[in-house]
VOGU-3710 file (C-alpha; in Angstrom, 3 decimals, decimal comma):
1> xxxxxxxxxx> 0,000/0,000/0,000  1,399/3,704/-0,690  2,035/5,774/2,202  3,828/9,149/2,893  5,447/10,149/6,518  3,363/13,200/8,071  6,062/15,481/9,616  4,523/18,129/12,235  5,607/21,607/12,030  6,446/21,175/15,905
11> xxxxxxxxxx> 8,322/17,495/15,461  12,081/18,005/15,893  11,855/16,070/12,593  10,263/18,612/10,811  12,561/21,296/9,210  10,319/23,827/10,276  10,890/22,884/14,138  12,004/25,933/16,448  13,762/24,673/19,258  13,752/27,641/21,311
21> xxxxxxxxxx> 10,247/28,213/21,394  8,209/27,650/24,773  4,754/25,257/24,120  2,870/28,333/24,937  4,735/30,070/22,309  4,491/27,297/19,642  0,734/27,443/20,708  0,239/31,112/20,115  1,916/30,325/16,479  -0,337/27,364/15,364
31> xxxxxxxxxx> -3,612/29,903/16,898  -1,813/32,354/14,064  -2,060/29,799/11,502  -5,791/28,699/12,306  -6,965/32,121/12,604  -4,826/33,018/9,102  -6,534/29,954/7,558  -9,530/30,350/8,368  -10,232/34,196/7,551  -13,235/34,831/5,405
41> xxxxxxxxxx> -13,211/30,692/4,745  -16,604/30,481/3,778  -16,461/33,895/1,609  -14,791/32,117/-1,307  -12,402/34,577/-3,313  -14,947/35,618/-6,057  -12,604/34,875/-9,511  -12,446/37,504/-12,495  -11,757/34,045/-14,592  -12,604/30,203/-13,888
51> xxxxxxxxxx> -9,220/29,064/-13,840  -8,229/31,310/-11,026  -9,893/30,123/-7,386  -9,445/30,248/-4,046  -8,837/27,492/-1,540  -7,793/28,199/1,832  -5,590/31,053/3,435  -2,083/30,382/3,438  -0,198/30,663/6,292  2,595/28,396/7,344
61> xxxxxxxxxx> 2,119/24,569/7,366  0,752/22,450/10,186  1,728/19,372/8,321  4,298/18,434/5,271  5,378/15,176/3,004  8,096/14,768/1,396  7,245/13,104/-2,441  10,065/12,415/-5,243  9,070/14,057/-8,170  9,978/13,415/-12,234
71> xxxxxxxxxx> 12,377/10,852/-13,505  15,246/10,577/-12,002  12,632/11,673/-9,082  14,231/14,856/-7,211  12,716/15,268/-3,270  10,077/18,113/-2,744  8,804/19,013/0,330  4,602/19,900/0,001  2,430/21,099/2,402  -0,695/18,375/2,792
81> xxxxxxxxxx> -3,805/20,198/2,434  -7,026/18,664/2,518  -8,585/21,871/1,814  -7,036/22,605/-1,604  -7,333/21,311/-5,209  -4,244/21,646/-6,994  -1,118/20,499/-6,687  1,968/22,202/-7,437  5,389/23,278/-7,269  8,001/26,147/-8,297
91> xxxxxxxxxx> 9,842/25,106/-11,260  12,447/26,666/-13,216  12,406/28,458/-15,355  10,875/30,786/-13,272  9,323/34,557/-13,961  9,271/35,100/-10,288  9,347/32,620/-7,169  10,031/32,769/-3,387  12,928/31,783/-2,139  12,956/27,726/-1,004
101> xxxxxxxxxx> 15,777/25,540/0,589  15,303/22,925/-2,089  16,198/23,811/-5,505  13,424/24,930/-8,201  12,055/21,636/-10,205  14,301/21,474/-13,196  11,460/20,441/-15,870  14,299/19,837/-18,603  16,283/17,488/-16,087  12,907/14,906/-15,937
111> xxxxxxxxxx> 12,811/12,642/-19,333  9,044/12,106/-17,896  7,675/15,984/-17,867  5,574/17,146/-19,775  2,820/19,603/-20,419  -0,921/18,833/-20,097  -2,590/18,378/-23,330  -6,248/20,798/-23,602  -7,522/17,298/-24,268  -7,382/16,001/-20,873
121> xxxxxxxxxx> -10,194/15,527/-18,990  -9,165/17,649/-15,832  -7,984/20,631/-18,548  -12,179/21,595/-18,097  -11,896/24,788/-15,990  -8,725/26,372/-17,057  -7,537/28,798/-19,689  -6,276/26,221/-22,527  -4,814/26,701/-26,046  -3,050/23,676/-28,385
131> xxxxxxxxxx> 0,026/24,591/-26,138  -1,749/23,521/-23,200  -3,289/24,966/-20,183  -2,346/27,351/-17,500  -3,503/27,529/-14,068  -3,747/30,358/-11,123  -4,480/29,628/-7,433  -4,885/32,938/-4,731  -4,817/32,473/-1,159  -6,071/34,920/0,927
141> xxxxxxxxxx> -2,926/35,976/2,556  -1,809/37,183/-0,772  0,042/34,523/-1,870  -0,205/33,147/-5,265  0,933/30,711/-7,859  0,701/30,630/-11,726  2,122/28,266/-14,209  1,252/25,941/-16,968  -1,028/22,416/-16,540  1,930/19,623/-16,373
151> xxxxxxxxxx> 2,105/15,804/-16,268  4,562/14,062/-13,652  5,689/11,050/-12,367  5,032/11,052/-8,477  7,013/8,437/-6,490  5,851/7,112/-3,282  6,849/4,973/-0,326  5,227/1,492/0,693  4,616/-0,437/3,509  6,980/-2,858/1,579
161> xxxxxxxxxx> 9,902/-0,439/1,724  10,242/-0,435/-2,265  9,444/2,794/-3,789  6,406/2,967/-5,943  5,770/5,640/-9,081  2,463/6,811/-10,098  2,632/7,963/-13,758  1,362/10,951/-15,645  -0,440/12,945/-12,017  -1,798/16,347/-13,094
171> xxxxxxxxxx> 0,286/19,349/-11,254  0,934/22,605/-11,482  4,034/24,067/-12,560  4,600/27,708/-10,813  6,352/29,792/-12,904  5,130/33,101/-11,650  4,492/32,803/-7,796  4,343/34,821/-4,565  4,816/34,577/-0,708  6,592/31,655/0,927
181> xxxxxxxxxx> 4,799/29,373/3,733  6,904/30,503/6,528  10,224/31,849/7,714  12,098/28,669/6,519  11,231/28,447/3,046  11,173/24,687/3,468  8,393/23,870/1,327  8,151/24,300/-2,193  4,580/23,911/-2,799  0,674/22,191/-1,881
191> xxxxxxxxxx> -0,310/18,877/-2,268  -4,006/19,276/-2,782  -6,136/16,372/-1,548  -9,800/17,670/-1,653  -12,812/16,502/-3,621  -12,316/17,621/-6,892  -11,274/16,055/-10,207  -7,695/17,245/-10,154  -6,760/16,738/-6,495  -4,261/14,517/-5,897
201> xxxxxxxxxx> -6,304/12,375/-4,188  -9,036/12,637/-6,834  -6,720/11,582/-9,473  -5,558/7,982/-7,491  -8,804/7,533/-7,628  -9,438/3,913/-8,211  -5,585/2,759/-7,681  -5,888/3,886/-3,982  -9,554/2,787/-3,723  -10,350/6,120/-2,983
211> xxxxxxxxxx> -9,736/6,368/0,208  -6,906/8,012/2,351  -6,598/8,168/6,150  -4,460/9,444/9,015  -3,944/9,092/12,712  -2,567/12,767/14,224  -0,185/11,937/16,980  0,452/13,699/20,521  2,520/16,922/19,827  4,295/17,040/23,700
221> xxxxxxxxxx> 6,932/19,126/23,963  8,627/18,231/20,667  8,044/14,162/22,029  6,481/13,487/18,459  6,008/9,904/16,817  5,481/10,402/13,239  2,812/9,106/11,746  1,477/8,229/8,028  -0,926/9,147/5,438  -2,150/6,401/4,326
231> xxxxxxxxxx> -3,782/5,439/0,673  -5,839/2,337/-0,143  -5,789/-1,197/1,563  -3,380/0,989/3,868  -6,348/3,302/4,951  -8,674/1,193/7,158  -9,659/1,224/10,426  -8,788/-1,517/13,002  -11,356/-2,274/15,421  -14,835/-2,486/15,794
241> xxxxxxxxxx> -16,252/1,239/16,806  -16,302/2,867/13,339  -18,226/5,324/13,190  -19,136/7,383/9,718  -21,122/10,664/8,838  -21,646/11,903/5,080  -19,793/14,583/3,341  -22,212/17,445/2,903  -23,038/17,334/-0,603  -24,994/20,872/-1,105
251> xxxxxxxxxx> -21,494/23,140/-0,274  -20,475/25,521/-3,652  -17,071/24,377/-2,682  -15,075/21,045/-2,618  -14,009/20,290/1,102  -14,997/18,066/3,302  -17,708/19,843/5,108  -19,754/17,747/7,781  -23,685/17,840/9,170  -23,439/19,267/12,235
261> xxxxxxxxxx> -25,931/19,097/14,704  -25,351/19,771/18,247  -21,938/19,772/20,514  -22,007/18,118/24,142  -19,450/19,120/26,815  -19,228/16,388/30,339  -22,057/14,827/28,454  -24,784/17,838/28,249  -26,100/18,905/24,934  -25,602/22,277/24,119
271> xxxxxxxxxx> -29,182/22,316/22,782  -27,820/24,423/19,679  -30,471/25,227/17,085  -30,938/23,466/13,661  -29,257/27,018/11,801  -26,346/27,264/13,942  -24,241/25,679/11,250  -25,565/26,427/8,142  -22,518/25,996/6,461  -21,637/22,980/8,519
281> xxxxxxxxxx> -18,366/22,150/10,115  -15,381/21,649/8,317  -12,862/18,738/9,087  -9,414/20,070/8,615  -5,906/18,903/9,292  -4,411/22,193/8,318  -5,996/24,382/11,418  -3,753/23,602/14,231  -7,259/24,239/16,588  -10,469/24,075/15,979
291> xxxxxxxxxx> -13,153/26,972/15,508  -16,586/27,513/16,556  -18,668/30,228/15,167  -20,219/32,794/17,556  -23,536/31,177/18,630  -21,894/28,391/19,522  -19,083/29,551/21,176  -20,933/31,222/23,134  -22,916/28,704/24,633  -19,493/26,967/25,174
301> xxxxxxxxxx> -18,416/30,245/27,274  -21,167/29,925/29,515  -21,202/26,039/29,897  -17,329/26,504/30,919  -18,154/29,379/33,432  -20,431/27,184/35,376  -18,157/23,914/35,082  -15,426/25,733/36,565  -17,380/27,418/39,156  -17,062/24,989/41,624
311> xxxxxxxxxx> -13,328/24,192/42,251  -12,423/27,066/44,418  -9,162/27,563/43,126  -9,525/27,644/39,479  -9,896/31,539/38,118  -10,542/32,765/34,188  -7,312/33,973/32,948  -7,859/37,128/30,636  -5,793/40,144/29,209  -2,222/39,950/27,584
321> xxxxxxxxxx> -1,131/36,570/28,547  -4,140/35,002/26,952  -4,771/34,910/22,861  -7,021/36,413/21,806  -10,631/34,795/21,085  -9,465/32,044/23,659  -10,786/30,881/26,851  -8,344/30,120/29,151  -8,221/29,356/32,879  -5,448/28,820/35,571
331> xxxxxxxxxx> -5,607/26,227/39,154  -3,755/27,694/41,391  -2,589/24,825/43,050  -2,022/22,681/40,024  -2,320/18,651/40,422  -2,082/16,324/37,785  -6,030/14,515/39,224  -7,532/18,005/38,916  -6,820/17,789/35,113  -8,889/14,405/34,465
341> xxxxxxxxxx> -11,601/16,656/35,939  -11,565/18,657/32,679  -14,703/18,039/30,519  -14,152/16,159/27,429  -16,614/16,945/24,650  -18,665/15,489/21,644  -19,850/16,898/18,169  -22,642/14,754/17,012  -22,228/14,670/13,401  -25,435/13,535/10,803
351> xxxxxxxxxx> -25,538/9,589/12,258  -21,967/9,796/14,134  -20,641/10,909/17,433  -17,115/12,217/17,094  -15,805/11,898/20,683  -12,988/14,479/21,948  -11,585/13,530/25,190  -10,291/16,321/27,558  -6,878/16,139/26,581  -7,889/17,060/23,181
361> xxxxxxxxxx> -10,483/19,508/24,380  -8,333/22,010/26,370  -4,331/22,240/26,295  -2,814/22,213/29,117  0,502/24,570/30,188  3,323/24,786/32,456  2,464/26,542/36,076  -1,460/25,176/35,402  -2,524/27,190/33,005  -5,324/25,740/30,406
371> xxxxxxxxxx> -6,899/26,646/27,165  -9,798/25,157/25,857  -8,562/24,239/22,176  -10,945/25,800/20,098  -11,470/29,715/19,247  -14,300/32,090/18,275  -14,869/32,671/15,017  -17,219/34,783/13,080  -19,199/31,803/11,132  -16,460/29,169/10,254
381> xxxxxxxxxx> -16,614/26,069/12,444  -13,943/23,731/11,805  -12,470/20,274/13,761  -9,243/20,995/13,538  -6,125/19,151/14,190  -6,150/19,448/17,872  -9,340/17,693/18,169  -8,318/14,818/16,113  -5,454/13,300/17,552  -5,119/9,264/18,224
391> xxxxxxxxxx> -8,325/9,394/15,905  -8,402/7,186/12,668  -9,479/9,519/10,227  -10,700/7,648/6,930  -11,641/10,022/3,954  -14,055/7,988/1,510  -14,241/9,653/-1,517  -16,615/6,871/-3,503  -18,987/6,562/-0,268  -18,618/10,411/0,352
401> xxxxxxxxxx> -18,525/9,703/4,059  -16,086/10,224/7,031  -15,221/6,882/8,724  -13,399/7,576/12,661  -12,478/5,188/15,291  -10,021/6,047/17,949  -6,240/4,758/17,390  -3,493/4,984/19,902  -1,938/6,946/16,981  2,090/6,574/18,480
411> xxxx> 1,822/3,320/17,533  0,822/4,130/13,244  4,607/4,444/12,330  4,894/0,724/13,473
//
């Protein structure tokens, strides 16, 4: 089965790791990211032409893979995005790019490049000509990418250990691009894996039986396992307590958006109204944290209030030491039973309860300080990354359903 190693941005693996940075600082940074990604998310950049569209704000990365690309097949670093539709990559020559560690993709060094013919199915949607076709994706932090249609050879790992290569995948080519992902320039472009035609995931289609999955692992203190995406036979879950809710199939947009109907917190309903998600909830790798839209947040606020209203020495923590759009608390006299007191919570999906245990509801700090691990937003709601660790995740793209279980996820690199 193919696989690719997930590196977190906070791994001491991961090229983007910053040693020097305090967990409450490398918190603050992924809140940056989730808040960058998911400005006006559900106001979907309005394109002057149909090849030009929006997925979500770029920030930094949460989460990269490293794939060999062309033939001989040169290393590139992409960002995994389940909330984007193309992939691609600077290559030389270049009009313009931003700088990157690894060197530009060298399309007259691959003997299997080459560009996309207008005939192609996927070419529907884009500017084409008998040349070929060009492409342009905008992300709402101003970055950008533009370049021509191409056709690659993509090789993989395997469970076996012995490389495999997918032929002729659909990718962008930058040639005219703007705005790095982050200080370190380490990756060189997105790996889209959303629901449309051209994603990568898309594309694999039958070969990975459409289906991918993941299992997030603990990020403690730079303590990280690695763990794998997984495509095909690879991506199943172990276990009997599946659980699986439908893809929301009435969204404008391609990602995986999810029926939400209430949230539970220690096992209370919320009692949240059927319109409090109109747009549903989005299930996304790339937020570090999850979001919850104003209504609902608020009923979180008050639920918390009168949780922690009964252990005498726990206090709301507010001002400059807390982000902002956070709630946050501190024990004074911190012991390691108050904090399996925390509430754990629940989103019950169309048909499926998605359970988040405490640890993955609230982050805890040094000197017993705790955040609970979701922010306000204006309407985006969004499971984010926080939320889904030692969770199977299963995408199924033929079934158009989400398939979970929980996974001691440490033990997925095994």
């Amino acid at each position: 089965g193919l696989r690719l190693k997930l590196t977190h941005r906070d791994s001491p693996n991961s090229p983007l790791y910053q040693p020097n940075l305090s967990d409450f600082e490398r918190f603050n940074k992924n809140i940056e990211i989730s808040k960058a990604r998911a400005s006006n998310f559900f106001h979907q950049f309005k394109p002057q032409n149909v090849s030009l569209r929006a997925p979500l704000t770029y920030h930094e990365p949460i989460y990269t893979v490293d794939i060999g690309l062309g033939t001989p097949a040169v290393k590139r670093t992409f960002i995994f995005d389940t909330g984007s539709h193309l992939t691609w990559t600077q290559c030389k020559p270049c009009i313009k790019c931003f700088r990157q560690k690894q060197p530009l993709f060298d399309v007259k060094k691959s003997v299997s490049y080459k560009l996309m013919p207008r005939t192609n199915k996927l070419s529907k949607g884009f500017e084409c000509s008998h040349i070929g076709c060009v492409y342009g994706v905008k992300y709402y932090s101003g970055q950008f990418s533009t370049g021509v249609l191409s056709l690659e050879d993509f090789t993989f790992g395997t469970s076996a250990g012995v490389p495999r290569r997918i032929l002729n995948m659909v990718f962008g080519c930058g040639m005219n691009n703007h705005g790095s992902f982050g200080e370190k320039n380490v990756a060189s472009g997105i790996l889209g894996m959303d629901k449309e035609p051209i994603s990568f995931a898309r594309q694999l289609g039958a070969r990975i039986k459409n289906r991918f999955s993941y299992c997030l692992t603990n990020i403690d203190s730079g303590k990280i396992k690695e763990s794998y995406l997984r495509f095909g036979e690879e991506a199943v879950i172990k276990g009997k307590n599946t659980r699986s809710t439908p893809f929301l199939r009435s969204t404008p947009h391609a990602h995986y958006m999810l029926k939400l109907t209430d949230i539970s917190i220690s096992g209370r309903k919320l009692g949240l109204t059927q319109g409090t998600f109109p747009e549903g909830c989005l299930i996304d790798s790339g937020s570090a944290i999850g979001l919850l839209n104003e209504k609902a947040f608020l009923k979180v606020e008050k639920f918390l209030t009168v949780y922690f209203s009964r252990f005498k020495n726990v206090r709301r923590v507010v001002g400059k030491q807390v982000p902002k759009g956070l709630i946050c608390y501190m024990n004074v006299v911190p012991t390691g039973s108050f904090f399996a007191k925390l509430p754990n919570m629940t989103y019950h999906f169309e048909g499926a309860d998605f359970d988040v245990p405490w640890e993955n509801t609230f982050v805890v700090f040094a000197k017993g300080m705790f955040c609970f691990a979701a922010m306000k937003s204006q309407n985006a709601t969004i499971l984010g990354a926080h939320q889904q660790r030692n969770v199977r995740v299963v995408y199924e793209l033929r079934d158009d359903k989400l398939s979970f279980a929980p996974e001691d996820c440490s033990r997925d690199a095994i």
